[in-house]
N, C-alpha and C positions, 0 to 999 in steps of 0.2 A: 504493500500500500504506500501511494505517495505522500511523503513527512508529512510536507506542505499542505497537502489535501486535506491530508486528517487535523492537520492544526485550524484552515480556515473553517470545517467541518464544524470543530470539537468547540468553536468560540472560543478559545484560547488567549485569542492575539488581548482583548480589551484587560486581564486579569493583569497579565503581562506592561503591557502602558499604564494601567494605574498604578504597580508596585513600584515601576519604574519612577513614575511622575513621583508619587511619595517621597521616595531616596533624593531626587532630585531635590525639592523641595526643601528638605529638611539638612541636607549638605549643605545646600547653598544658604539658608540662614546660619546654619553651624560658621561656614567660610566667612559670612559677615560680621558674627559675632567673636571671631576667635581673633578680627585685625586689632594689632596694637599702634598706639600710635609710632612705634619706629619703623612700622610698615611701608613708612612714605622713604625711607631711607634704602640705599642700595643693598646696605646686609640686609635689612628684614626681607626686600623683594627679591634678593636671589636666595639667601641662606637661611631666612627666619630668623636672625640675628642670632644664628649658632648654640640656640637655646635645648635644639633636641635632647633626648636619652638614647644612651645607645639601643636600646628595647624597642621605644617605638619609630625612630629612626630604620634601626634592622627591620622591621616589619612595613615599612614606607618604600627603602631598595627593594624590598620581595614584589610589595606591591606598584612600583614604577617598573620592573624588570618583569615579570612573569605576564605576558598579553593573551588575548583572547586565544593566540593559535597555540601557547602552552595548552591556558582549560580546554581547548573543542579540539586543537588542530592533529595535537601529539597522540593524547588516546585515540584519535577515529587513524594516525596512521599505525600504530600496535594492532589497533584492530584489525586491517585489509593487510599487515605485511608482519605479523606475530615477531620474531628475531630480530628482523632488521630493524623494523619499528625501536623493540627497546634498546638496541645498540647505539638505533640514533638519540633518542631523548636520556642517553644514563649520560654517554659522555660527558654533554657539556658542563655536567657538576663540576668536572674538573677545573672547571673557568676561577669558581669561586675560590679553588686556594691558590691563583694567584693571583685574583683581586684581594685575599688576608694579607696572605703571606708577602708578598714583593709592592703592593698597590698601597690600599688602602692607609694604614701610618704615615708612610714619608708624603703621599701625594698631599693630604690633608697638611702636613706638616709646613708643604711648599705653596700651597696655593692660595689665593684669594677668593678668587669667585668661578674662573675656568681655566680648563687646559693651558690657555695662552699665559693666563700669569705664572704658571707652576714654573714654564718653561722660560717665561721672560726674568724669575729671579735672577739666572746668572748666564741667559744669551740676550742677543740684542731684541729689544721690544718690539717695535714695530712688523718686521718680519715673520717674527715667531706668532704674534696674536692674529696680523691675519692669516697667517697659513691656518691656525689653531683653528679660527673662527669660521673660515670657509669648511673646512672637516669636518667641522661642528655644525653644520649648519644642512650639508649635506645630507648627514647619516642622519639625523633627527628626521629632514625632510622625507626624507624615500620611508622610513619606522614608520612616518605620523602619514603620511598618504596610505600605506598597505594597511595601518588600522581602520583607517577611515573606509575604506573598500572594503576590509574584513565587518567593521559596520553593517554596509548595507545588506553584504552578504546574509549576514546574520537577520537582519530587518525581513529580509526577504523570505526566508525561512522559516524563519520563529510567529511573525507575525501573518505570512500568507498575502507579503505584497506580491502582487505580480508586476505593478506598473513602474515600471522604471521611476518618472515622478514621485511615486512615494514614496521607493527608496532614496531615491538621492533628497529629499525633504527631511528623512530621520537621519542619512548620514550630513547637511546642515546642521540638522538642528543641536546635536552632537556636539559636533564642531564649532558651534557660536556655544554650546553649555562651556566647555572646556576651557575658551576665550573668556566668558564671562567669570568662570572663576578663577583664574592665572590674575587677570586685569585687578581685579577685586583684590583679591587676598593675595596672592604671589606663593611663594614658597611654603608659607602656612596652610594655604587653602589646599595649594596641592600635598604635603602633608595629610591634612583632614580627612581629603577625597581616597589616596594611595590606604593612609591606616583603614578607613572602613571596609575598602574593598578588599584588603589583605584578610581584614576577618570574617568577612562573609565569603572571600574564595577558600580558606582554610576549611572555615565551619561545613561548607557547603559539598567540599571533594570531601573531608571525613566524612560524611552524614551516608552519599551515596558512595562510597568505598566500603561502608561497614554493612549499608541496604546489599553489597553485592556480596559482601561474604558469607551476610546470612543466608543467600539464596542456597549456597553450596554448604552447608552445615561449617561456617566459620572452617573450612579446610580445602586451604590454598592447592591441593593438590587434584581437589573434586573441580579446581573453577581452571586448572590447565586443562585439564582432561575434555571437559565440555567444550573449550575454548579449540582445542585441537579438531574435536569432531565436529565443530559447526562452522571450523573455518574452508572447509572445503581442499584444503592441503594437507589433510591429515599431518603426521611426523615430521614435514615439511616446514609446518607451522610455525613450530619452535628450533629450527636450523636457520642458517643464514643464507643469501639466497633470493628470498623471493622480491624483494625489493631492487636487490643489487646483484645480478647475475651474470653479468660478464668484465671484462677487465675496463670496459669507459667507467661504466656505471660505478666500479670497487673505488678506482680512481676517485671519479668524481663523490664520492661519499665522504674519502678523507678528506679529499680537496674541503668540502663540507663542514666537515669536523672540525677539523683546523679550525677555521672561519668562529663557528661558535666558541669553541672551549677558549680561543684566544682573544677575539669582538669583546665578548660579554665583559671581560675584566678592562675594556676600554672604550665603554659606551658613554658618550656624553653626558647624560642623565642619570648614568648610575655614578658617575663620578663626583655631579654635581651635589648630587646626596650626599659624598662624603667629607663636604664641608658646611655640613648642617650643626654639626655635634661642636662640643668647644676645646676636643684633646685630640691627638693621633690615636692615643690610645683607646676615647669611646670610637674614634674611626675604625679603628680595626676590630671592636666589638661589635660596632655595627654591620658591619658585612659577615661575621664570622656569624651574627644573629639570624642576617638575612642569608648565607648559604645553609644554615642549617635548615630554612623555611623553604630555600629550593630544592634542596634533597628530599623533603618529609614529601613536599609534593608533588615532585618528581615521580615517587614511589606510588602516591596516589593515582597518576596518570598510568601509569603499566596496570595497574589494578581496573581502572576507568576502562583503559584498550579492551584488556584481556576479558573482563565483563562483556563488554558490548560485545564480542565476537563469541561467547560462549550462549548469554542469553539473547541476541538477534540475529548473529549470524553475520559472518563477512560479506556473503553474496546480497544480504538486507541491507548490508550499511551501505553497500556500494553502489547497491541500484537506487538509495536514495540520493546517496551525491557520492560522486568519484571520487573525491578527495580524500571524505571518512569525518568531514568538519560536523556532523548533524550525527556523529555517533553517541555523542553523550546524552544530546535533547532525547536520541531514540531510548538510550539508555534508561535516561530518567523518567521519561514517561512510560515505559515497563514496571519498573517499580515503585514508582509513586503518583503516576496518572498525571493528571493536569496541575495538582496542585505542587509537587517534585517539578515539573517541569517548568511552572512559572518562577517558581524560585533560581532555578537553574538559569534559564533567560536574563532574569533579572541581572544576576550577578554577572554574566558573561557582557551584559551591557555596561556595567557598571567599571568591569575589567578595564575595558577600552575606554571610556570615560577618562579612566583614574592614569594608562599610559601618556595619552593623548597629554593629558596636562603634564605630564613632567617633562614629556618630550616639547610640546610648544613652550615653557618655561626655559629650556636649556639653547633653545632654538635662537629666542628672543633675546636670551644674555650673549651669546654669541655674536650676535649681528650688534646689540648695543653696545656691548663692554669691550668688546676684542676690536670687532671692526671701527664702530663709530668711536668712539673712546679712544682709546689705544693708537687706530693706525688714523683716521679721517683727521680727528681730533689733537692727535700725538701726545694723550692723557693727558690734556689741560681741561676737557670737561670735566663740568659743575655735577657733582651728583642729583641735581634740579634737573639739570637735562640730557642725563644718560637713564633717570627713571623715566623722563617723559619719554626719551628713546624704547627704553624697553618695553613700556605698554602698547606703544606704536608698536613695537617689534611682534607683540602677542597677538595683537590683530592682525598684522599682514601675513604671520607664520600659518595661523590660522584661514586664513582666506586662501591664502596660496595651496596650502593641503589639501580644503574643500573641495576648490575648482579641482587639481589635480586628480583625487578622488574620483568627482563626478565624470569627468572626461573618461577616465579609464574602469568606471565604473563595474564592466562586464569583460574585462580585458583579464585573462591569464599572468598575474600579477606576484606569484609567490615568489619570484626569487628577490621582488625588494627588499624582503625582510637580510637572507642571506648576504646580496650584497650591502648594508646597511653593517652587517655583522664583518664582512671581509674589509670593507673598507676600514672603520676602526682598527683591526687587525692590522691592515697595513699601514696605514696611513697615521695612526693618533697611536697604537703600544710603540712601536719601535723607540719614537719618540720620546714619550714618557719613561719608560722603564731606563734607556742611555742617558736622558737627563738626569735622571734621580741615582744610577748606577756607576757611570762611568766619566769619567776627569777628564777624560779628552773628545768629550762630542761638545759639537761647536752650532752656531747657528746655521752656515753652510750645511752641515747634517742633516740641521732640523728641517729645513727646507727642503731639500733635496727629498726626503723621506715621509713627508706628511706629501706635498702635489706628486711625488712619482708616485708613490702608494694609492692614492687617490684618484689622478690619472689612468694607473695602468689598470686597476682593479675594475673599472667604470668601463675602460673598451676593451677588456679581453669580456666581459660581460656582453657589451654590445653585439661581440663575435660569437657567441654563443649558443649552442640550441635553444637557449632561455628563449631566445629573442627572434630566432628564425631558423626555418628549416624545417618543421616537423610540425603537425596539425597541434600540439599544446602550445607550441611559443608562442609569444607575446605578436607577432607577426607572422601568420603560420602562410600567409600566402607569397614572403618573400624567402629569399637562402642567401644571406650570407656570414653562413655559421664558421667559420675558418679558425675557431677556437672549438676543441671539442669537449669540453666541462663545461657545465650549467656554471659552476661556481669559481670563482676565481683564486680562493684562496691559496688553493698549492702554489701557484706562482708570484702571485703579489704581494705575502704574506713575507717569506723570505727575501724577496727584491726590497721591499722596505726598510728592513733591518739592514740590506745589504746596502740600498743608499745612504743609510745613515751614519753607516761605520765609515762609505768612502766619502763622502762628504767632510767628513770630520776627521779623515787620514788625510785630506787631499787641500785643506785648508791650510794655507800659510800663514795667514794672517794670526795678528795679536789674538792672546782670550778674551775670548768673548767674555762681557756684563762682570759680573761680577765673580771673583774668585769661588772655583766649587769648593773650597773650604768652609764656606757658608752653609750652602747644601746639605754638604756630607755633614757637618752638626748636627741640621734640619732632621735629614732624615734619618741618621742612627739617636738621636735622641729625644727628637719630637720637642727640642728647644723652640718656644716663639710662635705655637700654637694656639692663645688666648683666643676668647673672642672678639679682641679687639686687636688683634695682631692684624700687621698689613693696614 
C-alpha cells in the first residue's frame, strides 16, 4: 500500500501540523523570553556570551549535528542494504574522537567566534578569514539547501502533499521559522530550539527502539533473524555486499567514509558550538557529551533499520520510496498507528528546524565576521554594524537556501550532504589541525589548502556520476562523468593536507602573525580561554 495514500487516507496530515504548530509556538516564545540584554552584542549573537554547561551545550552539538537523514535517512538505508547499511552509519562515530581528542580544547582555546580567527591568531588576517569564511559559507550553504529539500520531501510524505506548491510553501515556511529565530534570539534561541529537539529525538528513537524489541521478546537475536527472512537476501543480508558490490562502488564507499568520519570533526556549526562554553576544558566535555549522544543513537538507528526490515519488509520499504527515507514513519505506524507516527513526524520536522538554524547562524557569522569584518572592513568594524551585518547575513543565508531549495526541489540531491562533509575534510581540517599542531604552517599553507580543497572537491564532484551519466544523477540526460566516484573525498581529502604542508615548505617569506609560541601555550594549556578572552 502506498505510504502517502494511506496517510492522506488515515487524516493524519492535520494531527501532525497542529503538534507541529504547538512546538512552534511555544519555542518561539521560549526564544523571546530567554534574550538577554547582551544579546545585542557580538558574543551573545554568535556565542551566547559563552554562558553554556558542558551538558547542555553537549546535547545542543548532538542536536545541530544529527539531521533528519541520520533519524529517516540511515535506518531506511540498514533496512534495503542490512551490512553495508551498518558499516556505513557505525563509522563515522569515529569522527567524534577526533573532534575530543585533537579538536575541541585547543580550537576553543584559539578562537573567537570562527575558523578564520582561530587561524588568524598567528597567520596573516585578512587572507586567512576570507579563505575561512568563503568554506564556511559554502559547506553550510549546500547542508542548509539539502535540509530544506529533505523538508519538502518529508512534507510530501508525511502530510500527502502532492502539489508541488505546497511543498515548497512548508519548505518556506520552514525557512523564514528558522530566520525568525536566529534574527530574534541568535545563539540562545538556536540553543533553545537544538536542546528541545535533542530531547525529543533521544526520547522518541528510545521509545520506538524498545516498541521494537518488545515485538521480538526483548531478544536481539529473534529481531536478526526476522530481519534476514523478510529482507529478501536471506544470509546475504547480514554480509557485505549488497550495497557495494564491485570494486567502483568499494572505492567509492571509502572515498565516502573518509568524507564523514573526517567532515564531521570540521563542520562549521559544530565548531561554532564549541565556543559557547567558557573553558577548553567544558569544550572538550562538551563534545565528548555530544559523541556519547551520537553513538547511543547511532545504535538506535541499526535497531530502527533492522526493525523496519524484519516487521515491513525491505521489498515494502522500497516500493514505498527507493531511498528507504519513509522506513521509520512505516515503522512507527506499525507499532503505534497514527498517534507513534504523529509524534515521529513531528520530531523529524523539528530535526530540521533545529539544523537549519545553527547552520544559517554559522552561515551568517561567516559572511559578517570573516568577510565583512575582517577582510571588507580590515577589522575596524563597530560591533553596531557587524551585528546589523549578521542579521542581514540571516536573512539572505536564509533566502538564498529557500530559492535554492525550491529550484531543485524534485532534483536527485543527496550527494550535497556528502560533499558538504568532503569539502570540510579538505578544505577547513587540514587547516585547522597544522595550525593548532604544527610550527611551520604558514598563511601561504592556509590558503593554498582551504581554495585547493575547496576547489578540487567541488569539480571532481561536478565530474561525477553524482551529477551525470546515469538515470539517478543530478543531470541524468547529460554525461560528462570523467571522475568515477560519486564522492570526492579519497582525492581531495589528502590533496588538502598535501597543499598545506607545501605551501608552508614552499614559503620563504618571514613568520607569519604572531609567534606559534602563543599557540602552543593556547593549546597544551587552554591559557586565555575566559569568556571574555579575545
Amino acid at each position: 500500500m502506498n505510504y502517502v495514500l494511506a496517510l492522506s487516507g488515515s487524516g493524519s496530515a492535520f494531527p501532525v501540523l497542529a503538534a507541529f504548530g504547538l512546538c512552534v509556538v511555544l519555542t518561539l516564545f521560549l526564544s523571546i523570553g530567554s534574550m538577554l540584554p547582551e544579546e545585542n552584542e557580538l558574543s551573545g549573537f554568535y556565542l551566547g556570551q559563552r554562558r553554556l554547561s558542558s551538558l547542555v551545550n553537549g546535547l545542543a552539538i548532538f542536536g545541530s549535528y544529527m539531521s533528519a537523514a541520520g533519524m529517516l535517512g540511515n535506518p531506511g538505508l540498514i533496512s534495503l542494504t542490512g551490512y553495508d547499511g551498518i558499516a556505513y552509519v557505525l563509522a563515522p562515530m569515529v569522527a567524534w574522537s577526533v573532534l575530543v581528542l585533537l579538536v575541541a580544547q585547543p580550537y576553543h582555546s584559539t578562537s573567537k567566534f570562527t575558523i578564520g580567527d582561530s587561524l588568524a591568531r598567528r597567520l596573516h588576517a585578512r587572507p586567512v578569514h576570507l579563505a575561512a569564511g568563503i568554506a564556511g559559507v559554502v559547506v553550510c550553504l549546500l547542508y542548509l539547501t539539502a535540509q530544506l529539500i529533505g523538508a519538502g520531501a518529508l512534507a510530501g510524505t508525511v502530510l500527502g502533499l502532492d502539489k508541488d506548491g505546497a511543498q515548497r510553501a512548508v519548505v518556506a515556511g520552514l525557512g523564514l521559522l528558522m530566520v525568525l529565530y536566529v534574527i530574534i534570539g541568535g545563539m540562545r534561541a538556536a540553543t533553545l530550539v537544538q536542546n528541545i529537539k535533542a530531547v525529543l529525538l533521544l526520547a522518541t528513537g528510545l521509545f520506538v527502539v524498545l516498541a521494537v524489541l518488545a515485538e521480538f521478546g526483548w531478544n536481539p537475536s529473534r529481531l536478526l533473524d526476522a530481519a534476514v527472512d523478510k529482507s529478501g537476501f536471506g544470509g546475504r543480508f547480514l554480509e557485505p555486499g549488497i550495497r557495494f558490490h564491485d570494486r567502483t562502488t568499494k572505492i567509492d564507499q571509502i572515498s565516502l567514509q573518509l568524507a564523514f568520519i573526517l567532515g564531521a570533526a570540521a563542520l562549521p556549526h559544530v565548531l561554532m558550538r564549541i565556543g559557547t562554553v567558557s573553558s577548553g576544558r567544558r569544550a572538550r566535555k562538551s563534545a565528548a557529551w555530544a559523541a556519547a549522544l551520537v553513538i547511543a543513537f547511532t545504535f538506535f538507528e541499526v535497531v530502527l533499520g533492522l526493525g523496519a526490515a524484519a516487521l515491513i519488509g525491505t521489498k515494502a520499504v522500497a516500493a514505498d520510496a527507493a531511498s528507504g527515507n519513509t522506513a521509520v514513519l512505516l515503522l512507527s505506524e506499525r507499532l503505534g498507528g497514527s498517534v507513534l507516527l504523529t509524534v515521529v513526524s513531528c520530531v523529524a520536522f523539528i530535526t530540521i528546524v533545529a539544523v537549519v538554524a545553527a547552520l544559517t547562524l554559522t552561515a551568517a557569522a561567516s559572511l559578517a565576521h570573516d568577510i565583512y569584518g575582517k577582510t571588507i572592513m580590515r577589522g575596524q568594524a563597530s560591533e553596531k554594524n557587524e551585528l546589523l551585518v549578521a542579521r542581514l547575513g540571516v536573512g539572505a543565508v536564509g533566502v538564498a537556501a529557500i530559492a535554492l531549495s525550491m529550484i531543485a526541489q524534485h532534483l536527485n540531491i543527496a550527494f550535497l550532504v556528502s560533499l558538504a562533509f568532503a569539502i570540510a575534510a579538505s578544505a577547513i581540517l587540514p587547516s585547522l589541525l597544522f595550525n593548532l599542531w604544527w610550527k611551520g604552517f604558514t598563511t601561504r599553507g592556509a590558503v593554498w589548502s582551504m581554495y585547493g580543497g575547496l576547489i578540487v572537491a567541488i569539480l571532481l564532484t561536478a565530474l561525477s556520476p553524482a551529477v551525470s551519466g546515469n538515470p539517478t544523477a543530478l543531470l541524468p540526460d547529460m554525461d560528462f562523468a570523467l571522475f568515477p566516484l560519486r564522492n570526492p573525498g579519497l582525492i581531495s581529502i589528502p590533496l588538502g593536507f598535501l597543499l598545506a604542508w607545501a605551501g608552508s615548505a614552499l614559503d620563504r617569506s618571514q613568520p607569519d602573525g604572531a609567534d606559534y609560541t602563543e599557540t602552543e601555550i593556547r593549546v597544551l594549556t587552554g591559557a586565555g580561554t575566559g569568556p571574555h578572552d579575545n
